[in-house]
N, C-alpha and C positions, 0 to 999 in steps of 0.2 A: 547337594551334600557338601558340609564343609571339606576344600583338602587340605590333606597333612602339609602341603607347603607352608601351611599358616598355623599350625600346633602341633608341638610335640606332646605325645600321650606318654607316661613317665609307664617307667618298666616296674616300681617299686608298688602298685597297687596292688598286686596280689598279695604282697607281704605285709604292707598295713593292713589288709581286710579282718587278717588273724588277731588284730589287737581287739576287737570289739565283737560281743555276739554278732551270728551270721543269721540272717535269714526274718521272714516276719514274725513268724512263733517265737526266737531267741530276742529277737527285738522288745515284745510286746511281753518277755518275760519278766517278773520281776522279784527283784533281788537285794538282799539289805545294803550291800557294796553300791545300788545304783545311784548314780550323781542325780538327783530330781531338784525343779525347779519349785520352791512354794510360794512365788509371789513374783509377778510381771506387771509392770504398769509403766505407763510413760505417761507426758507431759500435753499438753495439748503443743501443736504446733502452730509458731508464729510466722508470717508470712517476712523474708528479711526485707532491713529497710523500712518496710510500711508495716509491721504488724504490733501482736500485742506484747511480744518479748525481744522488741530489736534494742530495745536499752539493757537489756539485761545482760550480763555476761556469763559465762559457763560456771565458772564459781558460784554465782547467785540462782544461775538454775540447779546447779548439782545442791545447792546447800537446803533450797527447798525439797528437792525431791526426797534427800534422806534423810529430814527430818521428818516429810508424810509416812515414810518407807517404817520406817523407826515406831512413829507411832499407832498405824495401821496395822504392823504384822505383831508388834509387841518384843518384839525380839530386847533380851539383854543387848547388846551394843558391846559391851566389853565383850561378848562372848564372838562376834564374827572375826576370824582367824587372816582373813585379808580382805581388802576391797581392790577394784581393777578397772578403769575407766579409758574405755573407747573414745580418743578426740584426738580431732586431728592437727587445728592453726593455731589455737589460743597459743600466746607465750604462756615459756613457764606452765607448762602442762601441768606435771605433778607436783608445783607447788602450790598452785590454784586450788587442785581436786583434794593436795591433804587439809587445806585451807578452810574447803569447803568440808569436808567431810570431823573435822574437829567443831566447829563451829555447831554444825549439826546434830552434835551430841556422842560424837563416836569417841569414845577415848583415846589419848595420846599415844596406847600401847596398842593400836589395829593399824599393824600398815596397809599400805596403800600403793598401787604402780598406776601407771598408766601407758596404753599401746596405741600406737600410730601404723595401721596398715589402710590409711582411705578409706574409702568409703567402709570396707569390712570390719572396722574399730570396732563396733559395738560389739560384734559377734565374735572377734579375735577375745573382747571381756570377757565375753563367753567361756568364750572357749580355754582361755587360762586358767580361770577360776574354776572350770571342770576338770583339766588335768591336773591342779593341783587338790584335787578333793581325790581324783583318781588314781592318784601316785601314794596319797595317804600324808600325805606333807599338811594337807590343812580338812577342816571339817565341817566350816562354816563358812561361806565367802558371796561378797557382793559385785555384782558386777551392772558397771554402768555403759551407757554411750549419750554425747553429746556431744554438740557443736553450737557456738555463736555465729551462723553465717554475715550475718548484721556487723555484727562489730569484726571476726576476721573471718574476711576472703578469703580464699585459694589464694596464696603468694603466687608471684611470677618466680619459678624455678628458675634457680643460674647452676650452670655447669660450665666447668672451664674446658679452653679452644681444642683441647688436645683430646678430653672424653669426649665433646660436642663432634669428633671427624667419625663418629662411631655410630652408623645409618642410626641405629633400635636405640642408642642411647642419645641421641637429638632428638626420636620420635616421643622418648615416654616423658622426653619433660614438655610434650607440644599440649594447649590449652584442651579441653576435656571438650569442646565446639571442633575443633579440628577432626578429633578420633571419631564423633557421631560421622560426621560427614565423612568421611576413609569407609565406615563400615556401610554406611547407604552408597557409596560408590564400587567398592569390591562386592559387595553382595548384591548390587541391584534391587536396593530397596527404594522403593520408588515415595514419592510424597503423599500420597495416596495413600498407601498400606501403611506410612508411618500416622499420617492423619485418621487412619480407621480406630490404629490400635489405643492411640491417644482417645479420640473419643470415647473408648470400652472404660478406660480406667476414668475420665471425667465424672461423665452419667453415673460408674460404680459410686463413687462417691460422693457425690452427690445426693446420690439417692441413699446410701448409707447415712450418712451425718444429717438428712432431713428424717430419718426414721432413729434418728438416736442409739445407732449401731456403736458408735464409737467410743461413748461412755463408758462402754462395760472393760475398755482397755484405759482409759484416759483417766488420771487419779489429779483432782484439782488443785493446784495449787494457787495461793495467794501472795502475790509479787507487789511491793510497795501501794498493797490496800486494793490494790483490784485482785479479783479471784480469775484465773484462766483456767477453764474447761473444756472449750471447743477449737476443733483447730479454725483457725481464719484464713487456710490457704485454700481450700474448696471455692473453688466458684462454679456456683450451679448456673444453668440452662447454657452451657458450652452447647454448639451447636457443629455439625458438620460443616457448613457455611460459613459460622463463625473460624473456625479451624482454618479451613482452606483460604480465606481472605488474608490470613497474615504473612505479615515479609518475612521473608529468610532472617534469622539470628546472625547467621554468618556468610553473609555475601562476598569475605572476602575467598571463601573455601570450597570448589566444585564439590558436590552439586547444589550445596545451599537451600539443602529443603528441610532441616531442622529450623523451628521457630519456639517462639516462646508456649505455644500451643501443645508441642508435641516433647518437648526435653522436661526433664523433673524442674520442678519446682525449688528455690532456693527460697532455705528457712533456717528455723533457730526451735530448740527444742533439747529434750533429755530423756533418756527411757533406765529402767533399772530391771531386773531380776536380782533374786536371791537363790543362791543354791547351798545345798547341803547332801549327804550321802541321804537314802532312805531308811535308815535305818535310826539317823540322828533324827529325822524329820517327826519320825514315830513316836521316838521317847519324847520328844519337844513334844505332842500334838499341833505339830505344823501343818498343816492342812498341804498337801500333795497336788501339784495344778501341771503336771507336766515330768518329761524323761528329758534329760541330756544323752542322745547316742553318741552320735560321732560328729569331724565336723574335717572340712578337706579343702586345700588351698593349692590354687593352680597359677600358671604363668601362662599367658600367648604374647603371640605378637606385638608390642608396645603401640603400633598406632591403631589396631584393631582391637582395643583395649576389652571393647563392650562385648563382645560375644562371647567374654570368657567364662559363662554360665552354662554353655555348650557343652565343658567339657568337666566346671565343675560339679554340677549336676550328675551326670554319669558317674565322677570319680567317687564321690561319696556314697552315692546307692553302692555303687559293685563292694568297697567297705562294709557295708553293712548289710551285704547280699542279697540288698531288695531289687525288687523292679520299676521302674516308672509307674508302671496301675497300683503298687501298692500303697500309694502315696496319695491323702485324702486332698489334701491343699498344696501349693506352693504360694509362696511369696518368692517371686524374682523381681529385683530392683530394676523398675524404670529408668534409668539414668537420661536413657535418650528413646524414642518411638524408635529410631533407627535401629541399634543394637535390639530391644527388647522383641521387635518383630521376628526379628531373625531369627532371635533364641526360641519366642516361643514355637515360630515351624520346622525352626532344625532342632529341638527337642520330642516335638511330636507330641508336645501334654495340649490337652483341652484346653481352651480356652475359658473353660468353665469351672477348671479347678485352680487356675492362677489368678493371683491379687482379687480376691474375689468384690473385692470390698473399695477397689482402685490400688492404687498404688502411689509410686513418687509426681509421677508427672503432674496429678491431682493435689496430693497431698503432702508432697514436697521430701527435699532430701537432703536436710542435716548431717553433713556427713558419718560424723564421727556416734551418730544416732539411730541410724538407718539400720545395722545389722541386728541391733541392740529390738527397736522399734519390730521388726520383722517378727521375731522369735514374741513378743507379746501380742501382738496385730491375728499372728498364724494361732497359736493357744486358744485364745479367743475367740478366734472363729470355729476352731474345733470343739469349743465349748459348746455354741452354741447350736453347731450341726449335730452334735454326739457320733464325731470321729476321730479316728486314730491318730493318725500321721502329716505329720508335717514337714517340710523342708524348704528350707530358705536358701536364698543365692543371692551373689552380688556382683558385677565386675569392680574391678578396682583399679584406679589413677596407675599409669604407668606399666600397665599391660599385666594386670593381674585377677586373679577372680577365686570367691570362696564360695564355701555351702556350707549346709548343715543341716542333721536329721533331729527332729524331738516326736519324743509320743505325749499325746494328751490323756493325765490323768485327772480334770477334774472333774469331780463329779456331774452328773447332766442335771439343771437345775441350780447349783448349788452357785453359791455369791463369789465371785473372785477376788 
């Protein structure tokens, strides 16, 4: 079991849980006030560096996706009341995305923000663009996530001599290869169990994208005359052998059992959702693909960055008064074999209801795309199972971790 030497559980959870229906019956109720999702899709993802969208930049992904988004769902464009875009490195973030989002047909009177919480960007769009539908401030709103990993890296983090004498505040700006190895060293996670779990999410996907699973989330775009559909970070017939023969990523960092085998996948990609109250969705006949519940944001340890799904998991159920079993799917971010092991046996969920379909390690983790990606990835597969619930998690850069509950309302059968 994890000990509290290494996370503080916030005293304020009881008092958020009141903000949101309690329970699975209150959950799965439904109500004209409810923030619903009527359209999730993302982008195929490029492998960075060597794939099909490493020239691209974030403006040229976002400018295609909301012109698909626009045309496919039919929506007036003048009518969405704000858009909100998850990224993290691009310069000039939010002048890029109004750039792109003008370009794309949205009128000069839809603003626009954009949010930087790491890897949870996608799902922080989320999650703004729900409270402000929530609050009644807006009634239409789009919410993206992307990253260019290709064109910007992860910067090298500078903090000056004087914050840098501060243990946790040297630790959260140490590279995201440091923190994997910290939690396979404090946890005793051996190279073995990170190399099983790596395997589970390979094979998933693999065997997913050779059955044409990921279509049904993947809306094509056409980037200077080639069309992209398929992500090109899957590499099938990963083997366990294969796995185990590769060197340490980070030899300079005990224990040095993270490899390119077992940590997520660095890529380039875009994911979108549209939300609106249910009530607007109605009079639109906007076809209904999903619930926004709730969604919950934790801190641990800065150099045990990754386990922090441990606690953001918990946090958000006891919010929304569910339990672990009532929960059809999860999507928990891969970041590293190391962390994800851990979370999933010190959360206790099956094996078989998380990343069903693989995950980052396979299918790669765009940063500022990933929270974004998760919430359409998870829909989807509830579509296809004809179940409920979903919840998504993430850790994040610098000792932080989110989550977040959706219910699946689309219909069984019906086209996404």
């Amino acid at each position: 079991m994890l000990s509290r030497k290494f996370i503080s559980f916030p005293s304020s959870i009881r008092a958020m849980s009141t903000r949101t229906s309690r329970g699975l019956a209150a959950v799965l109720e439904k109500h004209p006030d409810d923030v619903v999702i009527t359209f999730a899709k993302r982008t195929a993802i490029g492998r960075a560096k060597k794939g099909q969208l490493k020239d691209v930049p974030v403006d040229e992904m976002l400018y295609h996706l909301f012109k698909e988004t626009i045309s496919r769902t039919k929506i007036n464009p003048a009518m969405v009341d704000d858009i909100c875009v998850g990224t993290c490195h691009p310069p000039s973030p939010l002048y890029v995305s109004r750039a792109a989002a003008l370009a794309a047909g949205f009128p000069h009177s839809v603003p626009i923000s954009t949010v930087n919480r790491l890897c949870s960007s996608g799902l922080m769009s989320i999650r703004n663009i729900a409270q402000g539908i929530k609050s009644g401030e807006i009634t239409l709103g789009i919410a993206a996530g992307t990253d260019s990993m290709s064109l910007n890296p992860r910067p090298t983090p500078e903090i000056s001599a004087i914050v840098a004498e501060n243990a946790e505040a040297h630790d959260c700006v140490q590279p995201m290869g440091w923190t994997s190895e910290m939690v396979a060293e404090v946890f005793k996670v051996s190279r073995e169990k990170q190399d099983h779990y790596a395997l589970i999410s390979h094979t998933r996907a693999s065997e997913a994208s050779a059955k044409g699973v990921f279509a049904d989330e993947i809306i094509p775009i056409t980037v200077r005359g080639a069309t992209i559909s398929v992500d090109d970070t899957i590499r099938p017939g990963v083997t366990a052998e294969g796995l185990a023969a590769l060197k340490s990523a980070f030899p300079q960092w005990t224990p040095s059992t993270t490899t390119a085998g077992n940590a997520s996948g660095v890529g380039d990609g875009a994911a979108i959702c549209v939300l609106t109250t249910r009530a607007n969705a109605e009079k639109e006949g906007m076809e209904i693909i999903g619930k926004y519940v709730t969604s919950a944001v934790v801190s641990v340890e800065p150099k045990i960055m990754g386990i922090s799904p441990v606690v953001a998991v918990p946090k958000v159920l006891e919010m929304a008064g569910l339990s672990k079993d009532d929960i059809d799917v999860y999507e928990i971010n891969e970041a590293f074999a190391s962390q994800f092991a851990y979370c999933v046996e010190e959360l206790g969920i099956p094996i078989e209801k998380i990343n069903p379909n693989g995950g980052a390690i396979a299918i790669s983790h765009p940063l500022g795309m990933t929270g974004t990606r998760q919430v359409v990835t998870g829909l989807a597969e509830l579509k296809r199972k004809d179940k409920q619930l979903l919840v998504t998690s993430m850790c994040v850069g610098s000792g932080m971790g989110a989550a977040g509950i959706f219910v699946n309302e689309a219909r069984h059968g019906a086209k996404l």
